[in-house]
N, C-alpha and C positions, 0 to 999 in steps of 0.2 A: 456629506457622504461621498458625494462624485471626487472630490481632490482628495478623499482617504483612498475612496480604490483607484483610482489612479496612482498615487504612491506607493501601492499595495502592489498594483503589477506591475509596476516599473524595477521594482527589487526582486519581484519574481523575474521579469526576464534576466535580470545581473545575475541573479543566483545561479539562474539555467545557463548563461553561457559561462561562467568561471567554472560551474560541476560538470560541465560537456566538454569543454576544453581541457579540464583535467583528466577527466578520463579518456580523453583522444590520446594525450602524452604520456597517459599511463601504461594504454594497451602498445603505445611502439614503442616503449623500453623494456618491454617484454624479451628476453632475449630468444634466440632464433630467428632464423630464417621463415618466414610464414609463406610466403611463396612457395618453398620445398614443403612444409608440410600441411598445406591445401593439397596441392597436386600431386605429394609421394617421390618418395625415390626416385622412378623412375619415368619423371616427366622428362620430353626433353625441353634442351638450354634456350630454343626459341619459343615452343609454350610458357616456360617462367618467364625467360625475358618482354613477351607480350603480356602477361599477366599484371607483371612488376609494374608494367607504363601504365596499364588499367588503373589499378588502384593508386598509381604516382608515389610508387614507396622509392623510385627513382630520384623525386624532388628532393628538397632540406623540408624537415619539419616543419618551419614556419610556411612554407609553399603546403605540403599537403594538410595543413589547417586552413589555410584562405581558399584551397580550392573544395575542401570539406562544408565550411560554410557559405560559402558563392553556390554551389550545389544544393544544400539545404535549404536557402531563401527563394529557388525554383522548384522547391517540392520534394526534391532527385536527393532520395537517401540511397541511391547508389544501386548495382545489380549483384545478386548474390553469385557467388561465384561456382556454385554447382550447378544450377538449376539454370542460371539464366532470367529469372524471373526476377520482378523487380522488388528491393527494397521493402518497400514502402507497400505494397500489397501482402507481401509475406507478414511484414510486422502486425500491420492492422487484420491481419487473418486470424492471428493468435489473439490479439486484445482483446475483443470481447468477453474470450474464457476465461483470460484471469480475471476482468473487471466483473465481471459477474457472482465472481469465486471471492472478490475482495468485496463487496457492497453484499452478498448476503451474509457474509463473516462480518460486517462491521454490523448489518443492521442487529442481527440476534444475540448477537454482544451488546451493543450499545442498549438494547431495550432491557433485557437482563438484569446489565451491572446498573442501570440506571434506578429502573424497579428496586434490584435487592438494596444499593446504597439509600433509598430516599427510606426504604422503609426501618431501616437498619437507624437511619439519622432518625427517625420518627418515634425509634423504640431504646433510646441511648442506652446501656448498660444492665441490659435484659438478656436473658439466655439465646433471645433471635440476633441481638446485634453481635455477641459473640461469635453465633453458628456463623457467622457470615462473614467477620473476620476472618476464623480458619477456612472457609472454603474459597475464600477471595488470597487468600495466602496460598494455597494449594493450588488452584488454578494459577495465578502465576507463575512458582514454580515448576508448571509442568512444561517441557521444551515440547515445542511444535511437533518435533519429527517424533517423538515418543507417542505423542497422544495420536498422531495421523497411523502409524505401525499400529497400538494396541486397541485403536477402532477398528481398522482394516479388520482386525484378528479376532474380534466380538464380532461387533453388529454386523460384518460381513461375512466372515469364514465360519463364524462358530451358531452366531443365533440366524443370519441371513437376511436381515430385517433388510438392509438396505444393498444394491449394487458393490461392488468389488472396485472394478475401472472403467474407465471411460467417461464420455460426456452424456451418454444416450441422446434419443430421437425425439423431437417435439416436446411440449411444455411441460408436463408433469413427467415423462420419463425423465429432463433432463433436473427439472427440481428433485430428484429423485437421487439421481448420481451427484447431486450439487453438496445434500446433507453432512456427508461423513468429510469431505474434505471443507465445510465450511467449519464443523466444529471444530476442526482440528486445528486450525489456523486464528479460531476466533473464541475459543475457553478461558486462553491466556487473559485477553483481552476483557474478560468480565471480570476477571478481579481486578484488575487494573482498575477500570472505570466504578466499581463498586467504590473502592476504596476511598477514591478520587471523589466522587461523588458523597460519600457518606461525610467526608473532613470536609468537604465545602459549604454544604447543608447545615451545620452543624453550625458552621462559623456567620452565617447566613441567619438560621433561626434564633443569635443574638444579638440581634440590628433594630436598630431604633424602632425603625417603622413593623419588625413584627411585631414588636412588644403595642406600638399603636394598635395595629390590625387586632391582634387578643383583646387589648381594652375596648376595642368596639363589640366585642363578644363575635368575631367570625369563628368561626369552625376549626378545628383544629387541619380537619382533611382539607378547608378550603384553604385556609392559610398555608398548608405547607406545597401545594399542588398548583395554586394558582401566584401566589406571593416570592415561596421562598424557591419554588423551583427553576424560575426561568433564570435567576440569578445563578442557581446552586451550578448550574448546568454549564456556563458558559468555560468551566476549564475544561469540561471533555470534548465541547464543540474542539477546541483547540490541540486536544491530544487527539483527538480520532484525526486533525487534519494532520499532524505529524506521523499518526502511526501507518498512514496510507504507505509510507515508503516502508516501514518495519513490515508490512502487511505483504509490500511485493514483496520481500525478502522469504518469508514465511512461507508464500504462493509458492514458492521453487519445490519444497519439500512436498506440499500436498500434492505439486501436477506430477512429480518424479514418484511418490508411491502410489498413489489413485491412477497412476498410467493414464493423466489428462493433459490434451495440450495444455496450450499458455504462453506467456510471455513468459516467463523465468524459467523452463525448459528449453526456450529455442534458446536461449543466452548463455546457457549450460552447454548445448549443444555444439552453438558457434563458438564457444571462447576454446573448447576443445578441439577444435579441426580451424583455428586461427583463421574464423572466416570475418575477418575485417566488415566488412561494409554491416553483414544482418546485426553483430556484437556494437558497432555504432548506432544503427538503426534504433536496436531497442533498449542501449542505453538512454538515447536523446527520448525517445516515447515514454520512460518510464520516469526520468528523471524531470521530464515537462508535467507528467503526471503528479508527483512528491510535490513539485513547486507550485502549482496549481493548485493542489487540495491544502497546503497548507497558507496561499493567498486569499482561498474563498472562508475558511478556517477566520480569517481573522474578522473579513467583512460580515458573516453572519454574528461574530461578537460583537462587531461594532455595531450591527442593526440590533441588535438584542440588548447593547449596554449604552448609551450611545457618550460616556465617559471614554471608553477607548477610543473614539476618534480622533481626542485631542490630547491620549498619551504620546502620539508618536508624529 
């Protein structure tokens, strides 16, 4: 197990520096001057010119990539260039509101699609396993930014059940403001893992050993809950650690209608006013984030199956 996750984060950190270095070379082929439009028209030619050496857009690209990551390996993602303030505090200011925003969207998705698919696998070609087909098809189909708009416009504007924007104040205020942007972002998400879940189950409760398990006379409910599930499970461990990056993506829409910070607002906000350093910042944050959740993704398969240890 120790030399699978060792193998396991040694490809995560590869991953993480070929998708950070890519998108390092992607944001300076951007064309424009970013200098000029951080500081406006009417900066003058000795503020850009001091700017320009700050960030070292003076160097060759290969130069402002080695001093990008020499900076990175001492902590130093760099100082924003409005504020003054560092990096690395601004980014981690926002994180916890997405992370928050993505982990109760993944938790009430994943318990959902899981519930609906085991019971749906349970009940094969019944008028329940149909209903759950079409509503596992229909939540998919629904895009993020529609379903986060036509809650806004229900549960907030029209019946008032739940907050409008923001994050609110302390523990249940802010479980409070968390609901309409967690469904919004995490409905898609239950049909996915239903579906996922019901073809796994299925393929699962015609395996040797549960047909053993029945001829010992176990339980239908124990067998499918104690037997077939830990198995049936282990492709959504795998897509929830994939979807984490689908999940930031998603995050942009609910923090930009729910008028909630986050990490995928400030990224919005920085790529629009070409503030270098904080659009690096939370790239490398989010993208350590992706590669992480889908290395720990694999290790909880491997603890669970322990046949995947020695596929790779």
């Amino acid at each position: 197990m120790f030399n699978f996750a060792l193998r396991r984060f040694a490809l995560a950190a590869l991953i993480l520096f070929v998708a950070v270095t890519l998108m390092f070379l992607m944001i300076r082929a951007v064309p424009g001057d970013p200098v000029q439009i951080m500081l406006g028209p009417r900066a003058t030619p000795e503020l850009q010119a001091r700017l320009t050496a700050e960030l070292a857009l003076d160097q060759p690209i290969w130069r402002q990539l080695v001093i990008f990551y020499s900076n990175m390996m001492q902590g130093d993602l760099g100082t924003d260039v409005f504020s003054g303030r560092s990096v690395t505090q601004i980014v981690f200011q926002q994180l916890p509101f997405t992370l928050e925003l993505i982990f109760a969207s993944i938790l009430w998705s994943a318990a959902l699609g899981i519930g609906l698919g085991t019971y749906a696998a349970a009940h094969p070609n019944t008028l329940i396993d149909r209903s759950v087909a079409v509503l596992s098809v229909s939540f998919v189909a629904a895009p993020a930014f529609v379903v986060a708009l036509l809650s806004l416009l229900l549960f907030a504007v029209q019946l008032q059940w739940f907050p409008a924007i923001g994050v609110g104040d302390g523990f249940w205020d802010r479980l409070d403001h968390l609901v309409l942007p967690a469904f919004a972002i995490g409905l898609s998400w239950v049909g996915y893992i239903a579906r996922l879940v019901r073809a796994s189950m299925l393929e699962v409760l015609g395996e040797h050993h549960i047909r053993t398990a029945r001829a010992f006379g176990l339980s239908e409910r124990r067998i499918v809950m104690v037997y077939a599930l830990r198995i049936a499970v282990l492709p959504v461990v795998t897509v929830i650690g994939v979807g984490m990056g689908f999940l930031l993506s998603a995050a942009v829409f609910a923090e930009i209608v729910f008028a909630r910070p986050g990490l995928g607002k400030l990224v919005i906000d920085s790529i629009t006013t070409r503030n270098y350093p904080i659009v690096m910042g939370s790239v490398l944050i989010s993208t350590g984030l992706f590669v992480i959740s889908t290395a720990v993704a694999d290790l909880v398969n491997a603890w669970l199956d322990p046949r995947a240890r020695t596929s790779t």
